[in-house]
Structures are given as structure tokens and as C-alpha cells.
N, C-alpha and C positions, 0 to 999 in steps of 0.2 A: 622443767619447762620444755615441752616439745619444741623443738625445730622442724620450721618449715625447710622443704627438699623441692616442693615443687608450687608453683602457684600460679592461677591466672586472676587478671584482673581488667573487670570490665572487657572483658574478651568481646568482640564485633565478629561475625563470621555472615556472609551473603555468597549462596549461589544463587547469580543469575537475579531474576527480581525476589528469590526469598533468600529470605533471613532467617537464619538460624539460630544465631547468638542473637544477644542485644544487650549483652552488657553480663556477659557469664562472670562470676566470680566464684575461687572458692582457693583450698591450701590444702595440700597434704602435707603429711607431719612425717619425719624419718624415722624409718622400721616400722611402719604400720602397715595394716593390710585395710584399703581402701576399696568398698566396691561401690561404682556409679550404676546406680538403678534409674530406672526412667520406662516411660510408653514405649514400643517400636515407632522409629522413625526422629525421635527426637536429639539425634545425632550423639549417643553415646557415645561410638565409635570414630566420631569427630574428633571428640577432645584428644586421643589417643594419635590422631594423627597429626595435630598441631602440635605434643606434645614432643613426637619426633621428628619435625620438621618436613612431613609430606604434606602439609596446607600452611599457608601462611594467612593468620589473621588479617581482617582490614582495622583494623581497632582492637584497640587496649594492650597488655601485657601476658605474655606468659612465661614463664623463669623455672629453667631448669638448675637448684647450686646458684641461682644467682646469674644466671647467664641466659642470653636468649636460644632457643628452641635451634638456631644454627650454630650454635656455640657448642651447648648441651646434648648434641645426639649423643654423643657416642657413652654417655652416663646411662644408658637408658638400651634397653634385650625388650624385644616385641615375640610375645607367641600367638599364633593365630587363630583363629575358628577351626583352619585347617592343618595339619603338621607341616607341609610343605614341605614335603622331605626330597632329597635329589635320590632316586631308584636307584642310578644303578650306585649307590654308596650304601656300605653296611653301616649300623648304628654307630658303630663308634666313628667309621668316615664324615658319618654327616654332623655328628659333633665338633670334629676337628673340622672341619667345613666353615661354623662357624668362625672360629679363630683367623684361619687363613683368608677369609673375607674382611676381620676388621683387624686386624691389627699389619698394617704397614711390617712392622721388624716384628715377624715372628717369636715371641717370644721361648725362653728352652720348656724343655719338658711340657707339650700341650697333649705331647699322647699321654704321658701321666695324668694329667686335668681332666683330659676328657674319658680317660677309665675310670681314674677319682668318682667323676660326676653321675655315672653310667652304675656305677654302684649306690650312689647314693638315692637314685631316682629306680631301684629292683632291677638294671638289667645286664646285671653280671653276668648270666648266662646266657644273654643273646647280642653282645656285643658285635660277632661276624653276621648276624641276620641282617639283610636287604630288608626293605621297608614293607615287600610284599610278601614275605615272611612272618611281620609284625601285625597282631591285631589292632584296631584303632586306638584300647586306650595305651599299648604298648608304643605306639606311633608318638603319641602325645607326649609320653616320657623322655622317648628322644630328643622332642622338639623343646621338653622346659634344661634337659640337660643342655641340648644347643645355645639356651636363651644365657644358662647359667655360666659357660664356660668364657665370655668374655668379660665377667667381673663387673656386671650392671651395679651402677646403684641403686635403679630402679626396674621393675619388671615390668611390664603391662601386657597385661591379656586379656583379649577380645573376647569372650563369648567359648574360651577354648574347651568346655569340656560340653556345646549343646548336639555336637553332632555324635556323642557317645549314647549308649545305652543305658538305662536307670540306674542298675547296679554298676557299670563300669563308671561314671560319672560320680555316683557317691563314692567308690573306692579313691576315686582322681583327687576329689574335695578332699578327704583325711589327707591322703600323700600330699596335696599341696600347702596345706597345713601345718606337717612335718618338716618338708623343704623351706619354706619360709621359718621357721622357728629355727631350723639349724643355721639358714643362712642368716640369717638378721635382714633381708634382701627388705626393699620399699616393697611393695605390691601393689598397683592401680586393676583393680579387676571390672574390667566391663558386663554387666547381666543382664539378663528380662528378666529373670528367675528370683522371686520375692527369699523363697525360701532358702535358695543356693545364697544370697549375698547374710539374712540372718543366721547361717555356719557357718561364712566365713569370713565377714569383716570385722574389724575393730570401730569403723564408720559405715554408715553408709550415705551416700549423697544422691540425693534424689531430687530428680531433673524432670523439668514439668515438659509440654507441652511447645514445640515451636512460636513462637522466638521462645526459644530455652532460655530457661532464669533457674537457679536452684532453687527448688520447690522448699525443701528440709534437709537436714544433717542430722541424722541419729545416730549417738554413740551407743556401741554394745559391750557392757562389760560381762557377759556372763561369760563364767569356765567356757575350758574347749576339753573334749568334742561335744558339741553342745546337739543333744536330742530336741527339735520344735515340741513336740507334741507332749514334751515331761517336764516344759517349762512354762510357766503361768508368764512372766513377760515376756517371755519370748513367743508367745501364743498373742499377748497385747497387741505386740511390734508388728504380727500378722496381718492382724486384725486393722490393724488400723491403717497400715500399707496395701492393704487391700480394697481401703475406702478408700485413699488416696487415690486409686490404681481409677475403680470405678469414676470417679469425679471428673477424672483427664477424661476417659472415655467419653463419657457425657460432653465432656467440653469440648470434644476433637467431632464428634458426632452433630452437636448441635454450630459448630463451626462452616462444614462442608454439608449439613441438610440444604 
């Protein structure tokens, strides 16, 4: 039986006179790879912030382990759209960077953790490069080794592979794929991307239109690495997330006509 790691309930969320939430509900289940799909705009990247305590709900619940979102940060490594790297630190600096920002009593050995990690993520051989050394999706490695070295239960990441290139973006999805499989790590992955979350979730959660409600929850069991186009339901799951996709249009469109 799955356990739940992460849940909100009936989640309220208002800027200003809009509403955002209005009663959000949903769970993630531990060692899964979770991606929230949805419209732009319709606060994907909310939840991710409630979830580590940079927005506080006006209403309902959300439980990080069973604890509230101030309780729960530190269970929980964030990677960004951007890598957000500190320049003048070489790859391994900005790993250890991490560490030295969350943990109060230093733990021993973190230069080991954070070469450990630097290898597991290909960049054994650029571990003295500066970040303007590194190509973007070399950048991005650093930042899920950063995410990885403080020992998250849970990871979540924004949108981190859209400011990549085709091919560097597909090679990023296998490796992260990889790294979660070796880690056992939770994963919340944020998308717009239909096809990016049918490669790599085990769910996906898909989020309607403002006031955000979960629209559906589709689980995916086919093998990894999984090709779209050499799979007949996974061509369905397309198929049919793409009618879903157009309807919100129409309903966001005929909303503000």
C-alpha cells in the first residue's frame, strides 16, 4: 500500500481579489515520480511554493511527513527553471554550498558527498569548472547534485529542463530518470510539457483552469524509457491530454472574450 509523503487538502490560496485555489486537493505517494501538468498560468508553480513554505495558504491543509509546510522545509531540495549557480564557485563549490547553507552543524565528510554526487550526475571531470565554463544542460547537473546533497525526501522541480535545448532536455529527462531510480528520492516535477511528463511520471496530476481544482490523475505504468510514438496508450494518454489541453483553452478564451 503506498504512503502518502506529501498532501494537500482543500488548499484556499487568493492574490489580491483572485483566487487561485478553491479547494485544491490531491497526495503524493513516497518514491514516486509525480508530474503536475496544467494551462500556463494556472499556478503549477504555486503549489511548489506552498509546499516549501514561501506562500502560506489562506485555507485547508498541506502536510509535509505529516507536518505543516513550516515544520517540513527542510525534508524537501528545490531546482529551478534556472540553475542559479554562485559564479565565482566551481562545481563542486556550489554543491558544497548547498550543505553549508542548510545544515546548521556541518556535517563530516560533505566534500566526499558532494564528489559522490558530481559523479553520479556525469561531471567527474568538470568538478574545478566555474559555471561560465559549464554548458546549460552541465549547469543543471550541478544544480540537481546541489538539490541532492542535503538528503531531501522530496525534490521538486519547476519547469527545470524548459530553458534547455531539444536534445539537451531529452538527454536531462533519461539522467533524471536514472538519478531518481538510484536514489529512491520523491520527485514533484512541475510542466507545460504533455509529452515531457508522459516520459517521466509514474502519475500525472492535472490541474484545470483558475480557481484551480484537479481536473484528472492519470497513472502511467508503461516500462522506462518509454518512446511516445511506439506506444499505442501512450499515444491515447496524448491524445486525450491534448483534448483536455484544448477545452481549458476554449474555457479560458471564452472566459476573458
Amino acid at each position: 500500500m503506498p504512503t502518502d509523503i506529501l498532501s494537500f487538502e482543500d488548499v484556499l490560496v487568493r492574490f489580491g481579489a483572485e483566487t487561485i485555489y478553491d479547494g485544491l486537493s490531491f497526495t503524493v505517494n513516497e518514491g514516486e515520480f509525480l508530474c503536475i501538468l496544467g494551462p500556463s498560468g494556472c499556478g503549477k508553480s504555486t503549489s511548489l511554493r506552498l509546499m516549501g513554505n514561501l506562500l502560506e495558504a489562506q485555507g485547508g491543509h498541506v502536510s509535509i511527513e505529516g507536518l505543516p509546510p513550516e515544520r517540513g522545509w527542510d525534508r524537501l531540495a528545490y531546482i529551478f527553471q534556472s540553475p542559479r549557480l554562485t559564479p565565482w564557485r566551481t562545481a563542486l563549490g556550489n554543491v558544497l554550498l548547498g550543505m553549508e547553507l542548510r545544515f546548521e552543524n556541518q556535517p563530516m565528510g560533505m566534500k566526499e558527498t558532494a564528489i559522490r554526487l558530481l559523479n553520479m550526475v556525469g561531471l567527474q571531470n568538470d568538478m574545478d569548472k566555474y559555471p561560465a565554463m559549464l554548458s546549460g544542460g552541465e549547469r543543471q547537473r550541478v544544480a540537481i547534485a546541489r538539490a541532492l546533497s542535503v538528503n531531501p525526501d522530496i525534490i521538486l522541480m519547476d519547469e527545470p529542463f524548459s530553458a534547455l535545448d531539444l536534445n539537451t532536455r531529452q538527454r536531462m529527462r533519461s539522467e533524471i530518470i536514472r538519478i531518481w531510480q538510484e536514489t529512491g528520492k520523491t520527485v514533484i516535477f512541475v510542466t507545460h510539457d504533455i509529452d515531457e511528463a508522459l516520459i517521466l511520471a509514474d502519475r500525472i496530476l492535472l490541474l484545470s483552469n483558475k480557481p484551480t481544482r484537479t481536473l484528472e490523475t492519470i497513472t502511467l505504468d508503461q516500462p522506462r524509457p518509454r518512446v511516445i510514438e511506439k506506444s499505442e496508450s501512450l499515444n491515447r494518454q496524448k491524445e486525450h491530454l491534448i483534448s483536455l489541453f484544448r477545452t481549458l483553452e476554449e474555457q479560458d478564451e471564452l472566459e476573458y472574450a
